[in-house]
N, C-alpha and C positions, 0 to 999 in steps of 0.2 A: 262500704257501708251505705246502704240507700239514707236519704235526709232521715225517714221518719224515724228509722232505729238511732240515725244520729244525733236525733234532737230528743228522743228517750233517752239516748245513756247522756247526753250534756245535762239535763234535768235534775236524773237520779244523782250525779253527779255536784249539783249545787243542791241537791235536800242534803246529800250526804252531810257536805260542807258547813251547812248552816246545824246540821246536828250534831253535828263534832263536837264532845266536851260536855253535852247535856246529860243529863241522868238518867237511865233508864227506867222506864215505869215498872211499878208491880201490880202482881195481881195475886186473889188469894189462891191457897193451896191446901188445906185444910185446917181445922181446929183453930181456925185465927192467925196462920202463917202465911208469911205474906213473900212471894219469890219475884226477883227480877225478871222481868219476860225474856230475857236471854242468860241461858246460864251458862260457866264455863266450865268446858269439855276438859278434862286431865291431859287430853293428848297436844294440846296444846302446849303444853311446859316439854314434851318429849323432843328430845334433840337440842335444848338447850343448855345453855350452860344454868348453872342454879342462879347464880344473879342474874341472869335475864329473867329465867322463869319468877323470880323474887318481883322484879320491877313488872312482868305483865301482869302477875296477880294482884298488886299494889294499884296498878293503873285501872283496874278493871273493878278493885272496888271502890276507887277513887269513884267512877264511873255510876257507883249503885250497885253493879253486881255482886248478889249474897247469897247464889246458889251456884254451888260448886259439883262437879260429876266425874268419877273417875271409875275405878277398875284395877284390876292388879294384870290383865290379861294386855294392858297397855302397856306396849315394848315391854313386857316382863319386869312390873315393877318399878320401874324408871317413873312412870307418870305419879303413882303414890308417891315414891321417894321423893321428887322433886315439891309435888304440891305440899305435902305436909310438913315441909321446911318452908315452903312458900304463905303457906296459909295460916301458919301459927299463929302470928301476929294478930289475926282478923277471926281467929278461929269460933271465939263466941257471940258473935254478930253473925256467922257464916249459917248456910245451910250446907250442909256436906252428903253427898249422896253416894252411895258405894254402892258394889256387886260381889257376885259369887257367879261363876258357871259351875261348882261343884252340883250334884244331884242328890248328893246322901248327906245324912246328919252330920254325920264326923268328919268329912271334907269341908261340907260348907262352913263348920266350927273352927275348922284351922284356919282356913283362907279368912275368916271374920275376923280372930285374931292377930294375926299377919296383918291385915289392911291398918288395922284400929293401929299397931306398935309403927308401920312406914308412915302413918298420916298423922301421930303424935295426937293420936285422942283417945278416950276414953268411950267414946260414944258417936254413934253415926243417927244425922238426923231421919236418912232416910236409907234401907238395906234392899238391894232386888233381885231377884234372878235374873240371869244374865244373860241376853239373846237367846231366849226359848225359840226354837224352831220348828221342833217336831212332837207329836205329841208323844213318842215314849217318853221325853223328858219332860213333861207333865206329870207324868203317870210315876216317873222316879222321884218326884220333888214330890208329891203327896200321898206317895204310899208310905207305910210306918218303916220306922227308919230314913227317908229324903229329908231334902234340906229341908220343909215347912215346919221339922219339928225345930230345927235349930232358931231359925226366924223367932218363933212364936216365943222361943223360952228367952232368948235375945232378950227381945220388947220385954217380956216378963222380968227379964234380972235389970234392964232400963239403958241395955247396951246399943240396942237400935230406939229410936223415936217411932218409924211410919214403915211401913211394908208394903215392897214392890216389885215390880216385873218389867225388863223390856223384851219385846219378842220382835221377831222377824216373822212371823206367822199372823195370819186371822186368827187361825184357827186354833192357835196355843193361845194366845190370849183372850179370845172370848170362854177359853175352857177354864184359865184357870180366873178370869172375872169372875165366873158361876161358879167354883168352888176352893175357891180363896179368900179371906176377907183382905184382899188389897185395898189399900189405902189409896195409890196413885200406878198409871200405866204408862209407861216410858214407851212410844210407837212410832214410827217413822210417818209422819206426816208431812206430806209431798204433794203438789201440784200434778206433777208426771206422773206418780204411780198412783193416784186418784182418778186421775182423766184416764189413764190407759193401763192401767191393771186392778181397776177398782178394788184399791188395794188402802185399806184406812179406816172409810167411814164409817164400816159396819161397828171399829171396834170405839171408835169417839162416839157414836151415838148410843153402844151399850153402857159402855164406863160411865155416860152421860145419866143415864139412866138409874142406874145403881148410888149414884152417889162418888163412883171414886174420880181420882183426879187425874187432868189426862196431861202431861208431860209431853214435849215432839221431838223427834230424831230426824235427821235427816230434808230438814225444809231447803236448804240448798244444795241439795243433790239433784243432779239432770238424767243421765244417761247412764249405761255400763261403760267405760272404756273400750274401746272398738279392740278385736282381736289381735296380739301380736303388740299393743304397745306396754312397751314395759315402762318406759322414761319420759315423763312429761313433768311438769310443774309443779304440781298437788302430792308430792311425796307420801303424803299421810292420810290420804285420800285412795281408798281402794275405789270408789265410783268419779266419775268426772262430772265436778261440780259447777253449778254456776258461778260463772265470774266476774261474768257480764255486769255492770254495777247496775245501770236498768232493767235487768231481768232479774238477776239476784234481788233488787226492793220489790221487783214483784211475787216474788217466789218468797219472801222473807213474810211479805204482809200477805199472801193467801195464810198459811200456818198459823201468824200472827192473826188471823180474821176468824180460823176457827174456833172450836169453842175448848180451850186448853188456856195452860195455867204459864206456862214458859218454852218455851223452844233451846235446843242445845247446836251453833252452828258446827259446821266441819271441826276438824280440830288446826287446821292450817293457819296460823297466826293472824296472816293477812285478810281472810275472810271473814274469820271471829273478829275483828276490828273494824271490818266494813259492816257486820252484823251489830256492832252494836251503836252503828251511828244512823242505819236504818230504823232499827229498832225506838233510837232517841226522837225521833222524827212519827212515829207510825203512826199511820192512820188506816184502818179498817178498809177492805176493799170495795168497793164497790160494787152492785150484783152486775153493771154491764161490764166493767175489768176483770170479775172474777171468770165471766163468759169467757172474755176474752182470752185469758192468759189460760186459760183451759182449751180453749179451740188450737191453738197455738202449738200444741205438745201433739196434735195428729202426728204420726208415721214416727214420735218418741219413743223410744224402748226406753220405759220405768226401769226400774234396778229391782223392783221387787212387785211381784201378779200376785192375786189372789188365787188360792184354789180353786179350780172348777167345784 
């Protein structure tokens, strides 16, 4: 390790330290709702035993954290089951954010109910479509009969709070910003797929625009995993994240610098707990750091490009 990366991560290293224990900040979210700038991922509790996952979600709102994110498509229900034993306790203090990948009315209606009976509530504060990719599945979630009718009557009988979307596309999410009334957009905002797949901004600066609220995925992710490796470290990590505790506070406070409401880190235990000691410490970046750590990702392969 050359001095200068050595005296980066020693640095990151003693912010960490001196943020250890402090409270995470909020910011707003809509209607008056106020989220923790890091919220936690459900796949975090996966692979645990329940009392563990009981003590990280205990620890974490010890911490301030009051926005919570899951899915039923994590390890096939395990992440619900585990959270909503875990989160009981803390359940009406919490913000709880669920999904559906279903596309049609009656799917997304089962999976709704299924979620709400494994998470022990009654009501989800915030419901989304779930990794929108492509635009057929646009065009299935809002044509008559897709999931948008189910959403809508959802919020109508007071079973969802907010209405939302995470995509892996631009190009699904700015489609259905313009013909959705989304409340919030769940987007992978990244340093590396910013710098080199200018892949993000288009959709923070429309949601920006509109009014709705912009959620981030994926701020410490770096690279794809290089071909052929199956077995590394990050078990629950389909991309190779940052680790680096100096590059990780930088890649934490670029996301954190944009203009969004909370960030969700990997789901790997030890990174969401190194996220939320950067996070307790943050400070905005700087526009000549922000240069920097953008120049920095040349010859980086993002995990996800923009369309031509």
């Amino acid at each position: 390790m050359r001095r200068r990366e050595f005296v980066a991560a020693t640095l990151a290293t003693r912010t960490a330290a001196k943020a250890a224990g402090k409270p995470i900040p909020r910011r707003t979210y809509k209607a008056g709702v106020e989220l923790s700038i890091i919220g936690f991922g459900g796949i975090v509790v996966v692979g645990q035993p329940q009392e563990a996952a009981n003590r990280e979600v205990a620890a974490a709102f010890e911490r301030g954290v009051n926005y919570f994110d899951v899915a039923p498509t994590y390890a096939d229900g395990e992440a619900e089951t585990k959270l909503g034993v875990a989160l009981e306790p803390y359940r009406k203090n919490a913000f709880l954010a669920c999904k559906t990948t279903m596309r049609d009315r009656d799917g997304a209606r089962k999976e709704l109910e299924r979620s709400l009976g494994r998470l022990k509530t009654d009501y989800f504060d915030l419901y989304q479509f779930h990794g929108v990719s492509k635009m057929e599945e646009v065009e299935q979630i809002l044509a008559p009969g897709g999931a948008a009718e189910t959403f809508l009557k959802a919020r109508d009988e007071g079973k969802v709070r907010f209405l939302g979307c995470s995509a892996h596309s631009v190009e699904c999410a700015l489609a259905l910003l313009e013909r959705f009334p989304l409340d919030s957009v769940l987007f992978p905002t990244n340093f590396v797929c910013f710098a080199q797949g200018n892949f993000g901004p288009q959709v923070i600066a429309r949601a920006k625009q509109k009014g709705v609220a912009r959620l981030a995925l994926k701020a410490m992710a770096y690279t794809p995993w290089p071909k052929g490796v199956k077995e590394h470290d990050f078990a629950k990590c389909w991309y190779r994240p940052v680790s680096d505790p100096a590059l990780a506070r930088q890649a934490l406070r670029f996301t954190l610098s944009e203009d969004i409401t909370a960030a969700i880190p990997p789901g790997d235990e030890r990174l969401f707990r190194m996220a939320l000691d950067i996070a307790a410490g943050f400070k905005p970046l700087t526009a000549r750091e922000r240069t920097q750590l953008l120049a920095r990702t040349q010859g980086t392969e993002p995990i996800f490009r923009a369309s031509a």
